[in-house]
C-alpha positions, 0 to 999 in steps of 0.5 A: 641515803634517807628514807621516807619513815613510816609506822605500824601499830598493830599485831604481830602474825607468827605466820608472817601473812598479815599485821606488823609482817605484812606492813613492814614488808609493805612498806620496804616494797615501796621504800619506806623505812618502817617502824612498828609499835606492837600490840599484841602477839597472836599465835597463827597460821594460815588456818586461823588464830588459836590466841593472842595476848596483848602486849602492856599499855605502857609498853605500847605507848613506850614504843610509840614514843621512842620511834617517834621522838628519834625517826620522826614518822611522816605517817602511821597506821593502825591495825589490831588494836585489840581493847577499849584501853590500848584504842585509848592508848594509841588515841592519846600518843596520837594527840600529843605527837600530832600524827595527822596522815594517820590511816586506821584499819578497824581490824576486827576478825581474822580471815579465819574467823577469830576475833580481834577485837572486842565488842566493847572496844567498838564504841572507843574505836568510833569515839576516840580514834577514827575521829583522828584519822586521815583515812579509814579502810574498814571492810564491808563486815567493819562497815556494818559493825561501824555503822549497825546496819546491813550493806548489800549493793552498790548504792548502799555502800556508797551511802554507806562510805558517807556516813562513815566519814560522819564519824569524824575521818577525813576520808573514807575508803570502803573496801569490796573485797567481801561485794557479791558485784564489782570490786569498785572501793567507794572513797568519801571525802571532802570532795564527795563520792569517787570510786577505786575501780577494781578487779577480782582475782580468783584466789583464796589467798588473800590472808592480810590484804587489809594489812598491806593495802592500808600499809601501802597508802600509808606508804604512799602519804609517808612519801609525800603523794597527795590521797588521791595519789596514795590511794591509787598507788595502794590499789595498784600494789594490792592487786599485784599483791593478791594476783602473786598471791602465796601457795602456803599452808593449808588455809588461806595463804597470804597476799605476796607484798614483794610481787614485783621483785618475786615476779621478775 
């Protein structure tokens, strides 16, 4: 049996409910084989995280290597990246294996508050690696980080979703998860302004949502599907994975990425 390959660079949650965890799970729900390249090791729980330390440089790009010179990855994502040096790091392995359906997530801070990524690293995120990528997922927070500016309604975030691709992405997707209105994800690309329509669930588990929705369009583009078709997948699968959402903890408990088999 052969399996569509895909890879994860990014964290590792000891919780279980977001990074490397999340994505593996992901990817397993849609059947694809996963492969990681960890860049960090947090200590957390659904109340928060209380630190991390970040795995060498060398070590990152050795994983990356290994996984891509044996399992050939059809694509790869990125989350915590952390620091200015491992965003470096992941831009170059990028660059020289020429992993074109490459999805960043611009993790910067955790559900419960805690950052995970450093101010000096955001220069180097919009400089060396968002320009790599075939699709970018930031959050409104992100967003505004990215982009220095507040974003409020509807129209900004679609204005918003057009500068984002400026930085150099083939397509844009800003999440709603954070709007005060609809829960519509504004998606920009070559094509021009579309919409991901969306509902919201009354839920405050929603620890790694980000993780598993860019895991799930890499999946998808992993498997073949055209954006368009990764996209509309991805926004199904997450939110069966918020709806199934997980009792843990006694903070914010994580999306469910094995819904559909728990669910039966």
């Amino acid at each position: 049996m052969r399996l569509p390959v895909a890879l994860t660079i990014a964290g590792s949650d000891s919780g279980g409910g977001a990074g490397i965890q999340a994505d593996l799970k992901t990817f397993a729900a849609l059947g694809v084989h996963g492969t990681s390249a960890i860049t960090a090791v947090t200590a957390q729980n659904t109340i928060g995280v209380s630190g991390y330390v970040e795995v060498p440089l060398d070590m990152i790009r050795e994983q990356i290597d290994r996984v891509v010179e044996d399992l050939h990855p059809a694509a790869a994502k990125t989350g915590m990246l952390a620091s200015a040096e491992i965003i470096g790091v992941v831009a170059r392995a990028v660059r020289e294996h020429r992993l074109a359906n490459l999805v960043v997530d611009p993790v910067m801070v955790a559900k419960g508050g805690a950052r995970l990524l450093q101010d000096s690293a955001v220069e180097a995120l919009r400089r060396e690696l968002i320009p790599l990528a075939a699709v970018i997922t930031p959050n409104l927070p992100e967003a505004e980080v990215l982009l220095g500016r507040r974003i409020a309604t509807r129209d900004e975030r679609a204005r918003a979703a057009h500068d984002l691709l400026n930085l150099g992405a083939r397509a844009v997707v800003l999440k709603a998860g954070h709007a005060e209105s609809d829960a519509d994800d504004a998606v920009y690309d070559e094509r021009g302004l579309s919409w991901l329509p969306g509902e919201r669930t009354d839920t405050g588990n929603t620890h790694g949502s980000g993780c598993t929705f860019s895991a799930a369009i890499t999946a998808g583009l992993a498997a073949g599907l055209g954006l368009p078709e990764a996209l509309a997948q991805a926004k199904e699968f997450i939110a069966g994975a918020i709806a199934n959402s997980l009792e843990l903890g006694a903070g914010h408990g994580p999306v469910n990425p094995m819904w559909r088999r728990s669910s039966k």
